[in-house]
C-alpha positions, 0 to 999 in steps of 0.5 A: 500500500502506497504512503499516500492511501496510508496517509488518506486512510488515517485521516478518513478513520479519524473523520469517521470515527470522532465526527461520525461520517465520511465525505462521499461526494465525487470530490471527497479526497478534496473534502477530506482534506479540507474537514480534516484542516478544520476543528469541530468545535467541541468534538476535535482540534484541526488534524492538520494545519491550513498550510499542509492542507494545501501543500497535499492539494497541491500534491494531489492535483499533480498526482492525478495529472501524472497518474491520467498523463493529461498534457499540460505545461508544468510549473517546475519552479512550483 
């Protein structure tokens, strides 16, 4: 199992399991990482901070473009 799905299926167990439901929509590794940045007041603080949130969807993004071989110029600076 790749460190990626590791990594998601901690941060899914932990949405499931303190908040009592899993994102489901078509974009829910998006959701996903969006609530896990989040605190639910009175249940959990956030699980990660804003700036790792982005840093892994920014990761996920180039990961789907690599995986589907879209052709897009890449911002190698980035």
């Amino acid at each position: 199992m790749s460190k990626e799905k590791i990594s998601e299926n901690i941060l899914a167990r932990i949405i499931k399991t303190v908040d009592g439901y899993m994102p489901r929509s078509g974009d829910w590794h998006s959701e996903l990482l969006y609530v896990s940045s989040r605190k639910t007041p009175g249940v959990r603080p956030a699980i990660i901070s804003a700036e790792l949130q982005e840093i892994l969807s920014d990761y996920k993004a180039f990961r789907h473009l690599y995986r589907h071989a879209y052709t897009k110029e890449l911002r190698w600076k980035k």
